[in-house]
N, C-alpha and C positions, 0 to 999 in steps of 0.2 A: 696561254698559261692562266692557271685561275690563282686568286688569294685565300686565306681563310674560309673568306665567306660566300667562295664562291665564284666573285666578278671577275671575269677576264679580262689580262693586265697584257698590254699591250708594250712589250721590254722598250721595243724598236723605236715607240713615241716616248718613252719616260726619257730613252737614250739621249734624243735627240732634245727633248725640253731640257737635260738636264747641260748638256754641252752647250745648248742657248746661251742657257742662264748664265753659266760659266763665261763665256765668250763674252756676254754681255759687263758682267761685276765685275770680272777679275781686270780688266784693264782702271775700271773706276777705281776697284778697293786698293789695288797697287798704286795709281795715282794721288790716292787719296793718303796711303802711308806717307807714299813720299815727300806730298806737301805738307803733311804732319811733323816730319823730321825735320823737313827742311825750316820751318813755318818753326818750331819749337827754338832751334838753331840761330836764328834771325830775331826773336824775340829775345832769347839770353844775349845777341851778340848783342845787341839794339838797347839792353838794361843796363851792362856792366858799361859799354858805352857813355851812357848816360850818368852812370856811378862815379866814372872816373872826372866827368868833366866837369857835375854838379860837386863833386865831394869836393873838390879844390874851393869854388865859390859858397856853396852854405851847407857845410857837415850836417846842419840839423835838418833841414829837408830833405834830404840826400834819400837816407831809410827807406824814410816814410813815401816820397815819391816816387821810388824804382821800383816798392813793393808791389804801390798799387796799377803801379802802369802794367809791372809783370802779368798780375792778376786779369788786370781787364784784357790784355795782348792775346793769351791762352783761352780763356773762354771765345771769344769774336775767333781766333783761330779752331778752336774744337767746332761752333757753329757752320763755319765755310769746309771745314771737312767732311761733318754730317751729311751738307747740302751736296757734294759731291757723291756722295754714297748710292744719295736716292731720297735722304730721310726728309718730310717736309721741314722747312725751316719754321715755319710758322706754327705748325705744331708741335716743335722740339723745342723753341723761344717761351710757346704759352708754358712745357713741360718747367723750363727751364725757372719762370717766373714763381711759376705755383710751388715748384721746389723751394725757390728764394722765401718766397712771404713764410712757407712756413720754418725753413731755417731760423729765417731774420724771428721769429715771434720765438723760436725753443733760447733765442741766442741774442737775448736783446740786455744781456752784459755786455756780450763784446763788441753790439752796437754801440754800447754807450760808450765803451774805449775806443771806437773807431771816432766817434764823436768830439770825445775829449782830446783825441790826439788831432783832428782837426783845429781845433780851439787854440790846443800847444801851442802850433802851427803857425798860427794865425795873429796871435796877441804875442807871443814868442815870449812868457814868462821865465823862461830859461833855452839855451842854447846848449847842444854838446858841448863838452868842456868844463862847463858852467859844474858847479860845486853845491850842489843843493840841500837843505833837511826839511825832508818831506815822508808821511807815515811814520815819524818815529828812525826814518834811517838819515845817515848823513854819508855823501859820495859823491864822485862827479859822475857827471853825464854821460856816458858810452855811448848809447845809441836812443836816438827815437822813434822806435818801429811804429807801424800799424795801430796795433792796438796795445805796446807795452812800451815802457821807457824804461832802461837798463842802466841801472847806478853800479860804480865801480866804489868798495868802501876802501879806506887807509888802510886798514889790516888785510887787502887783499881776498875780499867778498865779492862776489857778481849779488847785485839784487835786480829780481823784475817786478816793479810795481805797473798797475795799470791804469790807464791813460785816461779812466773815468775819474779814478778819487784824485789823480793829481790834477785834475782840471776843474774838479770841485771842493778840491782841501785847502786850507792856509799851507805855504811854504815857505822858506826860508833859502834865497840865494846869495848865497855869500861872495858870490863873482863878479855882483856888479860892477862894484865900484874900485878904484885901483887902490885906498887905502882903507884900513877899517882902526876905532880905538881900540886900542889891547887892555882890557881890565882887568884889574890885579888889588889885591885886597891886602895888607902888611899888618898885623898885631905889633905893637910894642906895649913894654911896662907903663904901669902908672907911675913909675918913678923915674922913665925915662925921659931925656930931653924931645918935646916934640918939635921943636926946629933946625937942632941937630939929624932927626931921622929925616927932615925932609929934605937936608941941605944932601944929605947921603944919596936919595933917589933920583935929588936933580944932577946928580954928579953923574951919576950910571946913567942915569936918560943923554946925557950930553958924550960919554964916552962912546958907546956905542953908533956905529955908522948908521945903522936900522935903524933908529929915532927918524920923526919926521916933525921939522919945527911948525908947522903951519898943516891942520891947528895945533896952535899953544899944547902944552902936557898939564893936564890939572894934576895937583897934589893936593890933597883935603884930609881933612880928619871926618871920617864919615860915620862914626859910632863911637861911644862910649859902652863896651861889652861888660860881660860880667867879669873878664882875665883881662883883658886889653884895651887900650888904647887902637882904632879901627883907622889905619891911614888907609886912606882911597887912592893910587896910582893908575892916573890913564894917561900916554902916551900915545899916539897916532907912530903906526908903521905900513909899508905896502901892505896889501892883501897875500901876495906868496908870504911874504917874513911874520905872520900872525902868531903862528903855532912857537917853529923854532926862537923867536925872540919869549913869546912870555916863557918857554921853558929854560932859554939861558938867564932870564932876570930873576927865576925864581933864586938860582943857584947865586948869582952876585950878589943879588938883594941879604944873602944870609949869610954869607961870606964878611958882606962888608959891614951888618951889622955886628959881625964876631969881632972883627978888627975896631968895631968904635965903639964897643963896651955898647950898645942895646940888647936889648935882653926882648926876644920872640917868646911871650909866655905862652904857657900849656893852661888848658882847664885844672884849675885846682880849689881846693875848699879849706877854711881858716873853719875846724872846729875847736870853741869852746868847751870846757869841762867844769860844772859847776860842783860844787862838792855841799853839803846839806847836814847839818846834822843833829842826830835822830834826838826825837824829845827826853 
């Protein structure tokens, strides 16, 4: 039989080359799915594994470490399937690298968040849990991926910031420690009693079970304003009871001031009227 252009094509050898070849790949390529599957299978089992038993002991590594085990697990497994195939490994390792440097060079943000989640990691400036304001957001800690760290806000926001500017920004963790002072700021008149108002505050700080005596509770007059007299109320309470206490003391503080005759001024202005008259 001839082709196109002539040369005679011999069916009987293409037949036989081509059932070779077959005979020869198809047992590889089929074992090579299968230790793909299998090999795929054995790495998720081998992560969530790992999930379960890291998560109980340190939530914040947990992420970050099952990520990138997954990660390296599947590439080293795609390699030994290659190698099975036929393909060189060593020339599919150099593909592999030359791939990487130039990834790594188009992608040298999410270096640097792989970097900074590193750091996280390591100096451990905050934990899951943990309660942080960082970039302008305020939430706790959800998760500390790879390259992102996931804030949960009070109003029920997911935020992802990334793990380069949190490892290079100022932050604020308000979890540290298990109590914080509660700051609160009271106007009263210039006409009112100012030992009366304080005797009122330390009354409320002692009623309440959320007070914490140690440290002391300063009570100060911290300005003289343009309407007010500036009392300074700080109080020590746990870190959970920050929020809900100063919003109930807002509410007794003005309560109790109604019942003892002080008087919470507003901004007001005493205009004069002079009266002139004409030559």
């Amino acid at each position: 039989m001839e082709d196109f252009f002539g040369t005679n094509i011999d069916l009987s050898e293409l037949t036989e080359k081509a059932i070779s070849l077959v005979m020869t790949y198809t047992p590889k390529l089929l074992l090579a799915i299968l230790t793909l599957v299998v090999g795929l299978w054995l790495v998720n089992r081998f992560v969530n594994l790992l999930d379960h038993r890291l998560g109980k002991k340190d939530p914040t590594l947990n992420k970050f470490l099952c990520g990138l085990i997954s990660a390296v697990l599947k590439v080293m497994l795609l390699i030994s399937v290659a190698s099975m195939i036929g393909i060189e490994t060593t020339s599919f390792i150099a593909v592999v690298g030359a791939a990487g440097l130039a990834i790594g060079l188009a992608l040298q943000g999410s270096l640097a968040n792989f970097a900074g989640g590193v750091l996280i990691l390591i100096f451990k400036p905050f934990k899951v849990g943990d309660t942080i304001e960082a970039e302008g957001h305020l939430g706790s800690v959800s998760e500390i991926q790879i390259l992102y760290t996931v804030l949960n806000t009070f109003d029920n926001k997911r935020i992802v910031i990334p793990n380069g500017s949190l490892s290079n920004a100022t932050l604020i963790n308000v979890s540290v420690y298990d109590k914080r002072r509660c700051d609160m700021t009271f106007g009263i008149g210039y006409d009112d009693d100012i030992d009366k108002a304080k005797k009122v505050l330390q009354r409320l700080f002692e009623e309440d079970e959320r007070s914490l005596t140690d440290p002391a509770p300063r009570i100060c007059v911290g300005g003289l304003g343009d309407n007010s007299v500036d009392l300074m109320f700080r109080p020590w309470v746990a870190t959970d009871d920050l929020w809900p206490y100063y919003w109930d003391m807002q509410e007794k503080v003005k309560k109790a001031f109604d019942e003892e005759g002080i008087s919470i001024p507003y901004p007001q202005r005493d205009v004069h009227l002079y009266k002139t008259s004409d030559d």
